[in-house]
Each structure stands twice: as structure tokens, then as C-alpha cells.
C-alpha positions as CSV (number, residue, x, y, z in Angstrom):
1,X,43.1,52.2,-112.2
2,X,45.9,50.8,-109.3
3,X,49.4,49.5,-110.8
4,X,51.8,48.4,-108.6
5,X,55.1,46.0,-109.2
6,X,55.4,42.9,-107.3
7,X,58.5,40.4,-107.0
8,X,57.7,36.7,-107.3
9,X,58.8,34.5,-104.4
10,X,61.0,31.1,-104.9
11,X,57.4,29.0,-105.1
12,X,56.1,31.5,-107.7
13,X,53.6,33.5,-105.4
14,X,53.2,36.6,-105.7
15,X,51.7,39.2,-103.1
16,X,48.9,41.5,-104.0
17,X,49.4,44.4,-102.0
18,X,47.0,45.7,-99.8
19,X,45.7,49.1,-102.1
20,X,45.7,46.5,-104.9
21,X,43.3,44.3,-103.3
22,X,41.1,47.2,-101.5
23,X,41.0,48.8,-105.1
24,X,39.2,45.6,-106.5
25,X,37.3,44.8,-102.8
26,X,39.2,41.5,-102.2
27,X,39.6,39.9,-99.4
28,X,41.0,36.7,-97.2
29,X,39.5,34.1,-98.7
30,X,38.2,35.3,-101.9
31,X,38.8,33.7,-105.2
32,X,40.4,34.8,-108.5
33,X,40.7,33.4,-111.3
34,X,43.9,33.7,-113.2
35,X,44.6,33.7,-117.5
36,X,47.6,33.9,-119.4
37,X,47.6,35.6,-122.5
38,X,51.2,35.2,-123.9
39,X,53.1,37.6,-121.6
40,X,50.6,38.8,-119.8
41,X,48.5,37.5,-116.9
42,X,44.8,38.5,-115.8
43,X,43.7,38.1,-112.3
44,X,40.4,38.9,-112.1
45,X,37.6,37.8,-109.1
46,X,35.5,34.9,-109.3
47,X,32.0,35.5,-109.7
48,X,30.6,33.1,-106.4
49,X,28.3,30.4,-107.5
50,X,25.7,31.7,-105.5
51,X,25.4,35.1,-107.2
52,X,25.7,33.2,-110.8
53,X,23.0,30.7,-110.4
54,X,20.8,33.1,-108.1
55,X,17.0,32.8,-109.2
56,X,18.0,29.5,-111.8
57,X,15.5,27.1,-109.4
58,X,12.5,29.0,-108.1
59,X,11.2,27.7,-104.9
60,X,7.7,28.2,-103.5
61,X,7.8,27.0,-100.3
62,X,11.5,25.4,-98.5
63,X,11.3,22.5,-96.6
64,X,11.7,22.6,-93.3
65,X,14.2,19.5,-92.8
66,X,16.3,20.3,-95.6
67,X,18.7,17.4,-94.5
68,X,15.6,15.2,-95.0
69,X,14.5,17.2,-98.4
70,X,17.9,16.2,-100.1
71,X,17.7,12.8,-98.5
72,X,14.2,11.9,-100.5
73,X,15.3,14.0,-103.4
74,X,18.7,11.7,-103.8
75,X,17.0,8.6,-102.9
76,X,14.1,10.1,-106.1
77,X,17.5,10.5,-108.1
78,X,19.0,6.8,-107.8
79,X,16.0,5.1,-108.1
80,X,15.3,6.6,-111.3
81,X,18.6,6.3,-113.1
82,X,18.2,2.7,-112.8
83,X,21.3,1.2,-111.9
């Protein structure tokens, strides 16, 4: 397990240093979500969407126009919610 100490800026940022972030394979752009638990924090990664959900809708065949797929499938959607 990597512990390090970090300083909070004036904002209340703090920097996760680079051994930190290599240890638990974040990068740029990654997510975290953050918990407090009286004095103590959690940071831990955010599991993506994708990887959640993956295998929830099982697909047969895609569509080859996908922009014209979700097109008919919103236009399907609206017309049967009735409003």
C-alpha cells in the first residue's frame, strides 16, 4: 500500500502525486469518487459506465445508421408516453 502527505492549496485541492496515482493506475482524465467518513476521506476510482452496464442490453445485430436507429427509437419513445 502507497501513503504519502499532501498540503491542500487555498481552493481546497489537493495534488495526488504521481507514485500515488501510478500505484492505483489513474490517469488524466479519470474519475474518482470521493466519501467522507468523519475525519477521514476515501478517494477511490469510478467504475466507468461502460464497464458497469456491459452485457445489460444484448444486441443481435447493430444498426448500421445508428444516428437513424436512436432517431426511430426516440420518435417509438414519445409517441408512446402520450403527451
Amino acid at each position: 500500500m502507497s501513503e504519502t502527505t499532501a498540503k491542500l492549496d487555498e481552493k481546497g485541492r489537493v495534488r495526488i502525486p504521481k507514485r500515488i496515482r501510478e500505484a492505483a493506475k489513474l490517469k488524466e482524465g479519470s474519475y474518482v469518487n470521493i466519501k467522507a467518513r468523519g475525519k477521514t476521506i476515501i478517494i477511490e476510482m469510478a467504475e466507468p459506465a461502460a464497464d458497469k452496464y456491459y452485457g445489460a442490453i444484448k444486441v443481435d445485430k447493430w444498426p448500421e445508421d445508428m444516428d437513424e436507429f436512436s432517431r426511430e427509437v426516440m420518435q417509438k419513445w414519445w409517441s408512446h408516453r402520450g403527451t
